[in-house]
C-alpha positions as CSV (number, residue, x, y, z in Angstrom):
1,X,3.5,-12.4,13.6
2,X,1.9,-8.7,12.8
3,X,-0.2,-9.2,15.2
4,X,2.3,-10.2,18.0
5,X,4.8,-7.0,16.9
6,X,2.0,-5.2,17.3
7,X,0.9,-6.6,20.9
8,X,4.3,-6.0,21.9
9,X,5.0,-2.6,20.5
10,X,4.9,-0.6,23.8
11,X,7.6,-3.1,24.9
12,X,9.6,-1.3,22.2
13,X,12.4,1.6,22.0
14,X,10.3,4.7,22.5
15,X,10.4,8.1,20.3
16,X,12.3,9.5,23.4
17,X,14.8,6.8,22.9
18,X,15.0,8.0,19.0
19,X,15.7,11.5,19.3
20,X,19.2,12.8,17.5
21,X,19.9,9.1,17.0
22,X,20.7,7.6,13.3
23,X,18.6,4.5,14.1
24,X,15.1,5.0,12.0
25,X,12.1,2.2,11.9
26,X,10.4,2.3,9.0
27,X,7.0,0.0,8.8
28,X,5.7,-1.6,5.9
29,X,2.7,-4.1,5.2
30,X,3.6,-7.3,2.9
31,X,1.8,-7.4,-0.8
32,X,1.4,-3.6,-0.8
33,X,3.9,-3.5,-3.7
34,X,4.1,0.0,-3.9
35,X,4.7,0.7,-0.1
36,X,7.1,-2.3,-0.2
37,X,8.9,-0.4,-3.2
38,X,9.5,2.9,-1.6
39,X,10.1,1.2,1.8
40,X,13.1,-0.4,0.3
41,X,14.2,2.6,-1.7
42,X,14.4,5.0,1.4
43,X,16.1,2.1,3.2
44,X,19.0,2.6,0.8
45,X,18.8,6.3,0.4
46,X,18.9,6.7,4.1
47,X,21.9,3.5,5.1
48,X,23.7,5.8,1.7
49,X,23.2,8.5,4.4
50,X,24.4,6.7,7.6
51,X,21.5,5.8,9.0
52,X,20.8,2.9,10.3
53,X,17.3,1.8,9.5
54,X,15.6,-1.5,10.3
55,X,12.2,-2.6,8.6
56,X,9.1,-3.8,10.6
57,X,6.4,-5.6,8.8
58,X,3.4,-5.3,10.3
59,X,-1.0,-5.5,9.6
60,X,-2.0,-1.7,8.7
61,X,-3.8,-1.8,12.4
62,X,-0.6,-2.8,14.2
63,X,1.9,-0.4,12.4
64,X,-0.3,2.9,12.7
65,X,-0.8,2.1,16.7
66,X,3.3,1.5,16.8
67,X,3.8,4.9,14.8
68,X,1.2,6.4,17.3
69,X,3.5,4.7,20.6
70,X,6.7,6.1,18.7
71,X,7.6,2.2,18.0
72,X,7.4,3.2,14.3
73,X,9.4,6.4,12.6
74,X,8.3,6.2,9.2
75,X,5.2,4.9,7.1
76,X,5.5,5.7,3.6
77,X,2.2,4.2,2.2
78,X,-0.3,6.1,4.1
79,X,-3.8,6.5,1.7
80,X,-5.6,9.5,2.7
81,X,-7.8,11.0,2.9
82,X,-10.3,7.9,2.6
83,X,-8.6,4.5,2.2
84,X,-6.9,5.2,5.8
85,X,-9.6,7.2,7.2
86,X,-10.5,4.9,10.0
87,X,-6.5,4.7,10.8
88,X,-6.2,8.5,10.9
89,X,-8.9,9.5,12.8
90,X,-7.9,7.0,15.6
91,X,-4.5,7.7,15.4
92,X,-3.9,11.3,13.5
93,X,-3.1,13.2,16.3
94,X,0.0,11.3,17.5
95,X,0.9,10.9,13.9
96,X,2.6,14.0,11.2
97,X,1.8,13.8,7.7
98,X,4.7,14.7,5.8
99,X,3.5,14.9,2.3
100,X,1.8,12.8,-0.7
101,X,4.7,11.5,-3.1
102,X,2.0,10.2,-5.2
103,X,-1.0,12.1,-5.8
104,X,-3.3,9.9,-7.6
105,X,-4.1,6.6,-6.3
106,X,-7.8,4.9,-6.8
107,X,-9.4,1.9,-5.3
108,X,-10.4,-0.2,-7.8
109,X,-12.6,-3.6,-9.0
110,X,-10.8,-5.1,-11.7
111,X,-12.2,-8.5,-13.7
112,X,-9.6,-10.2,-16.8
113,X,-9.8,-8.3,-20.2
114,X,-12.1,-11.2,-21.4
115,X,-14.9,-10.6,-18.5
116,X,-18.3,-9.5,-19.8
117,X,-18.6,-7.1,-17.0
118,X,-17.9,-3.8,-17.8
119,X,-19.1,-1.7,-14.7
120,X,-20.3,-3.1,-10.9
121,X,-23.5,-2.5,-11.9
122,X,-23.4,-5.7,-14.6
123,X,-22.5,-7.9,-11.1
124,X,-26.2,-7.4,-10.4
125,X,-27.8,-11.0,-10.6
126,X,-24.9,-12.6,-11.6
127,X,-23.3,-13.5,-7.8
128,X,-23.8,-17.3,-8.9
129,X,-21.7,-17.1,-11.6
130,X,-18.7,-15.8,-9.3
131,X,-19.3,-18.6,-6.4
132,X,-20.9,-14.7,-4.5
133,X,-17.5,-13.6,-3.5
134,X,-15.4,-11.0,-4.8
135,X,-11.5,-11.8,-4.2
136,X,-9.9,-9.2,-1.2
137,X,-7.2,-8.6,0.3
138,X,-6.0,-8.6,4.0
139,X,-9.0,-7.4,6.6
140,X,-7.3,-4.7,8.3
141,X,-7.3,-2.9,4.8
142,X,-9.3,0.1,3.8
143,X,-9.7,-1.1,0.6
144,X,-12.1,-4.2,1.9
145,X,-13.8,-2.1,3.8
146,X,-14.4,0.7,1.3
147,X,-15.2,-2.4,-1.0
148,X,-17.8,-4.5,1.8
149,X,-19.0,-1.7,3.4
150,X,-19.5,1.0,1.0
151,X,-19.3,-0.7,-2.5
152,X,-21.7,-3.7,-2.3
153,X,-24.6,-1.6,-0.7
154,X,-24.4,1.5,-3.2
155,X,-25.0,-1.2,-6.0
156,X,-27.6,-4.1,-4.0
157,X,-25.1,-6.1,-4.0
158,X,-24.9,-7.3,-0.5
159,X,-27.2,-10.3,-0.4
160,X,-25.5,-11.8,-3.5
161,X,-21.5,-11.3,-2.9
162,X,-18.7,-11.0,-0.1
163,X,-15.6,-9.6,-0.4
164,X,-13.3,-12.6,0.4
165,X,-10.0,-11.6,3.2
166,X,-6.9,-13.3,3.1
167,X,-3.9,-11.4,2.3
168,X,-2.6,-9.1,-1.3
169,X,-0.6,-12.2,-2.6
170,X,-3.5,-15.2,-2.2
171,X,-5.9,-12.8,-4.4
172,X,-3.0,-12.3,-7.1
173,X,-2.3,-15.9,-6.6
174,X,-6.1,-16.5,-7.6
175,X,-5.8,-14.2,-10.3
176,X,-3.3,-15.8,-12.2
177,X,-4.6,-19.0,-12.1
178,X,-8.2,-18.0,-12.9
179,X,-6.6,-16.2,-16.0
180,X,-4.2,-19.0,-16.9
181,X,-7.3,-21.5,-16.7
182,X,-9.6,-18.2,-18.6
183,X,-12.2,-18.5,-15.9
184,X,-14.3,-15.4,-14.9
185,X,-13.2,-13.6,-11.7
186,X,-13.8,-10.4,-9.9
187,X,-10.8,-8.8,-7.6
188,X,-9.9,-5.9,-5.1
189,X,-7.0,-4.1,-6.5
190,X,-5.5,-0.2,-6.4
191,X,-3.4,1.7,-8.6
192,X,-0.8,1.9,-8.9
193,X,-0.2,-1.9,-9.0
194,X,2.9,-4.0,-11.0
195,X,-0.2,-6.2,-12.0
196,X,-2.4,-4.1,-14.5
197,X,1.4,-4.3,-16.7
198,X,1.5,-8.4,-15.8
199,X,-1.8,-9.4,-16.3
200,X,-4.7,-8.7,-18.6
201,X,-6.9,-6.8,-16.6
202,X,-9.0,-4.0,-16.7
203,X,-11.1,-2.4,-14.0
204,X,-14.9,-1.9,-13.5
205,X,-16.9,1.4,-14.2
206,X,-17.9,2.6,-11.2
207,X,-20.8,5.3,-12.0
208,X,-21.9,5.8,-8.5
209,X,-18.4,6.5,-7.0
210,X,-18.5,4.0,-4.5
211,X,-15.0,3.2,-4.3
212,X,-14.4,6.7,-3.2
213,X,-12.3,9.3,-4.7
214,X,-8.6,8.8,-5.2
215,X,-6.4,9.2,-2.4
216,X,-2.8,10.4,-2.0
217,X,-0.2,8.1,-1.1
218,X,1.6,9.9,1.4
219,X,4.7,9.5,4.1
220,X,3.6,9.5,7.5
221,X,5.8,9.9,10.7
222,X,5.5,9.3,14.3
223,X,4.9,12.4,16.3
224,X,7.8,14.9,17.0
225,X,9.6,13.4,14.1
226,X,10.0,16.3,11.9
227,X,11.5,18.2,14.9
228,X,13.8,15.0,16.0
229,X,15.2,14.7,12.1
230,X,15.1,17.6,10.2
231,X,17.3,16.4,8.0
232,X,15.1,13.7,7.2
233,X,12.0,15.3,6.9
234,X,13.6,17.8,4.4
235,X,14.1,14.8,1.9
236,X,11.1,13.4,2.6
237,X,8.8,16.3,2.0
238,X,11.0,16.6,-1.7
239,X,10.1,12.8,-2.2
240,X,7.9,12.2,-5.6
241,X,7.6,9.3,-8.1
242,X,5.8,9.5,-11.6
243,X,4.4,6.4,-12.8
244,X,7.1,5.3,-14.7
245,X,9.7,5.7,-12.0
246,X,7.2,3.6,-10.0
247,X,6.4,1.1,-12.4
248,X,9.6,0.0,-13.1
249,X,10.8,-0.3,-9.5
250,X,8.1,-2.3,-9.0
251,X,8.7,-4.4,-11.5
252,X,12.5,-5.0,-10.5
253,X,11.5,-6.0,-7.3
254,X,8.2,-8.2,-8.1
255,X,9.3,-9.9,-11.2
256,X,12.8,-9.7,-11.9
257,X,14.4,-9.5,-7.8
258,X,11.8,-11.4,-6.5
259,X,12.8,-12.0,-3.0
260,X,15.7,-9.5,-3.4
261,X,14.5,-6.1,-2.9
262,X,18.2,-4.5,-2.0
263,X,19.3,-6.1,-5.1
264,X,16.4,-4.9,-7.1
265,X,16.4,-0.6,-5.8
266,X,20.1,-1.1,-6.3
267,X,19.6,-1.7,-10.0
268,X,16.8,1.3,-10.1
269,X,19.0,3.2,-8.8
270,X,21.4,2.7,-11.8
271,X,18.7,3.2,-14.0
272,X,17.8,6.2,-12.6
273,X,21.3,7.6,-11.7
274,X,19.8,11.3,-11.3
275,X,17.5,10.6,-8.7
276,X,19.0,9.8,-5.5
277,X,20.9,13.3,-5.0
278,X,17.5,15.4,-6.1
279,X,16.3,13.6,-2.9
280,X,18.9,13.3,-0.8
281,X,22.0,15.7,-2.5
């Protein structure tokens, strides 16, 4: 289905059809729980505001080249400088960045707190033990390639393991049950992440700093957006979230909304009574 909204995304309203309109597009990719988070929290904020805002899901791929065709207004889970890299430098210059609203975010390799491993180095001669793969996420991620490309080789470990692609939710899906049956296995994962506070997991050392360094999470917009909604921008540039604020929207909408994401920024937004006007007021 990405694939085909993505195919078609030319078809689509254009940015010219956008301008001084109260219609936004905001893109999001499924399993990225803390784009999926703020993605939902802006769609309130901004319907509170009149707007009328529709969500397209789409592959990372697919929803940078609809921002870049003006298909897309908003991405707010854009990891830069490195994660995204390949993205940006295909796309950047249709694209605006409008600011990092979190400004710490780190690939990582995590194992279950009971794993013997304690850095990627200890995965040397061991790639038997693991079946040789290392459990990914969807393809069209930085953080497989960062991991394939960049973090196998800088520790010899590209004869003896893969990084398996399938999609965010299958590798949490074979998380929890190799930690329910306490079996060894080795994942992709970021933080932040809902699942370092629902499962016990720690990450890898990484002494050669081959996962990179950690990126920003910023809001990205289609080009001319900023002078189309200035309005907009303004709140957008003001948007932050500490890890707590994060955390617990995530975990609203991941464990106790599952399914229900209105439902679930609704009763953050409760919670957190204060933070809707500092964004929007």
């Amino acid at each position: 289905m990405a694939l085909a909204l993505g195919a078609t995304a030319s078809a689509c309203n254009s940015s010219d059809n956008k301008k001084n309109s109260k219609d936004l597009t905001l893109g999001v990719v499924s399993g990225w729980s803390e784009g999926e988070a703020a993605t939902a929290l802006w769609k309130k904020m901004l319907t509170d505001k009149g707007y009328k805002v529709s969500v397209k899901q789409l592959d990372a791929g697919p929803l940078y080249a609809g921002m870049a065709q003006g298909d897309v207004d908003l991405y707010v889970d854009s990891w830069l400088p490195n994660t995204h890299e390949d993205y940006w430098k295909q796309y950047g210059d249709k694209l605006e960045k409008l600011g990092a609203w979190y400004p710490s975010a780190p690939l990582t390799i995590a194992v279950p707190n009971y794993s013997q491993l304690h850095s990627l180095a200890d995965l040397k001669g061991k790639g038997s033990q693991y079946g040789g793969k290392i459990i990914g996420i969807e393809k069209s991620s930085g953080l497989y390639r960062v991991s394939q490309t960049k973090m196998l080789p800088a520790y010899g470990l590209d004869k003896e393991y893969t990084v398996t692609t399938s999609s965010t939710a299958a590798m949490l899906a074979e998380l929890q049950k190799a930690i329910s049956a306490h079996k060894d296995i080795v994942v992709t994962l970021w933080r932040p992440h809902w699942a370092y506070s629902k499962f016990p997991i720690r990450d890898l050392q990484d002494p050669k700093g081959a996962m990179g360094k950690p990126d920003g999470v910023y809001t990205v917009a289609r080009k001319d957006f900023s002078k189309d909604e200035p309005q907009v921008t303004d709140w957008l540039k003001k948007f932050k979230m500490d890890d707590k604020q994060l955390g617990s929207l995530e975990d609203l909408m991941e464990n106790q909304y599952k399914g229900k994401p209105d439902q679930a920024v609704d009763a953050w937004l409760k919670a957190n009574p204060d933070f809707e006007k500092s964004m929007t007021g």
